[in-house]
C-alpha positions as CSV (number, residue, x, y, z in Angstrom):
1,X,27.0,43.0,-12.9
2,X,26.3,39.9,-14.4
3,X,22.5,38.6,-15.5
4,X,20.3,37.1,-13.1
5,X,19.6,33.3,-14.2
6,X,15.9,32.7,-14.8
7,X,14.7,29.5,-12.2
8,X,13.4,26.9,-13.8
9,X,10.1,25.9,-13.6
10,X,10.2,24.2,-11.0
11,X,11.9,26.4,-8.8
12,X,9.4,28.9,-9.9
13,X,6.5,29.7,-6.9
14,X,3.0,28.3,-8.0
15,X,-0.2,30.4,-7.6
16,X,-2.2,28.8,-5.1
17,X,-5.9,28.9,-4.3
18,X,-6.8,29.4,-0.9
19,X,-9.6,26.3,-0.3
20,X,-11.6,26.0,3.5
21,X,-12.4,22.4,4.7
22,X,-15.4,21.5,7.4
23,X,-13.8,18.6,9.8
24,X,-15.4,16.4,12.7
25,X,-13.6,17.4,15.8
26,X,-12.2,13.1,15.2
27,X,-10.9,13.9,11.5
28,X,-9.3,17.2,12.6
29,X,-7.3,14.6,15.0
30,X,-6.6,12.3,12.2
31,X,-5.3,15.1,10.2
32,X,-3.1,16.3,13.0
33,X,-1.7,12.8,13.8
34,X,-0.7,12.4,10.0
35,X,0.4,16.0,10.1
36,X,3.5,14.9,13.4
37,X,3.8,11.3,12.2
38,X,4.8,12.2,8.5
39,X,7.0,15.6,10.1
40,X,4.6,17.5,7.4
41,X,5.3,21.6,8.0
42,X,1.5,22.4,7.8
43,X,-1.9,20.6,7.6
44,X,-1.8,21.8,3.9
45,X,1.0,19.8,3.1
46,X,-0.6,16.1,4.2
47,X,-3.9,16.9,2.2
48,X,-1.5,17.7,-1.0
49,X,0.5,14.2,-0.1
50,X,-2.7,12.7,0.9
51,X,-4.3,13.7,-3.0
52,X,-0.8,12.5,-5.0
53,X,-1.2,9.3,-3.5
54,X,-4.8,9.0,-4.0
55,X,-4.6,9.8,-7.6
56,X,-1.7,7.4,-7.9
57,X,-3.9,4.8,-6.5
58,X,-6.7,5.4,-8.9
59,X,-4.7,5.8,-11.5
60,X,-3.6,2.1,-11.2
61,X,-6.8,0.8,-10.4
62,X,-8.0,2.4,-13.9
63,X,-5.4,0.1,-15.6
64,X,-6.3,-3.0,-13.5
65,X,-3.6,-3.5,-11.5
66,X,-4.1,-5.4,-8.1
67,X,-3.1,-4.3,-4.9
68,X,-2.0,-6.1,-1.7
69,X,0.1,-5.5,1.6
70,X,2.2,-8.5,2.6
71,X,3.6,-9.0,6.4
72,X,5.6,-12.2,7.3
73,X,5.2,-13.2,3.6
74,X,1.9,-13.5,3.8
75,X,-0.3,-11.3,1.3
76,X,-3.6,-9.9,1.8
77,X,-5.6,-8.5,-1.5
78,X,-7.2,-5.6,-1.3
79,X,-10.3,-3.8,-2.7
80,X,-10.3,-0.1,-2.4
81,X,-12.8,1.3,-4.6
82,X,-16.4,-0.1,-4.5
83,X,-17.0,0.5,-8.2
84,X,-17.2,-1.7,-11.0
85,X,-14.5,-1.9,-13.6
């Protein structure tokens, strides 16, 4: 019988940590409509793709960079944190 291959890290299940969240009846909606609109498996998985983006975004606005949305070639800056840098 030959040795079972260790998985890689990756591969490997994480511990998680069981958190509860309070919601208005309207942001439990929200959650829900980003739950079907992104084909997300559980609620658990938008708030964990919800955070990666949001420390992406801080991340960048920590080293200054700018960010905009363009439609029809026209670009729109935009301020997302209210805090000085």
């Amino acid at each position: 019988m030959a040795p079972k291959k260790k998985k890689a890290a990756t591969e490997e299940k994480k511990e998680k940590v069981r958190l509860q969240f309070e919601f208005t009846e309207e942001a439990l909606a929200r959650l829900k409509a980003l739950q079907s609109s992104t084909d997300a498996v559980t609620k658990a998985e938008v708030i964990r793709n919800a955070l990666r983006v949001y420390e992406w975004l801080v991340q960048k606005d920590t080293e200054d960079y700018a960010f905009q949305i363009v439609k029809d070639g026209q670009a729109t800056q935009l301020e997302l944190f209210a805090r000085p840098k």
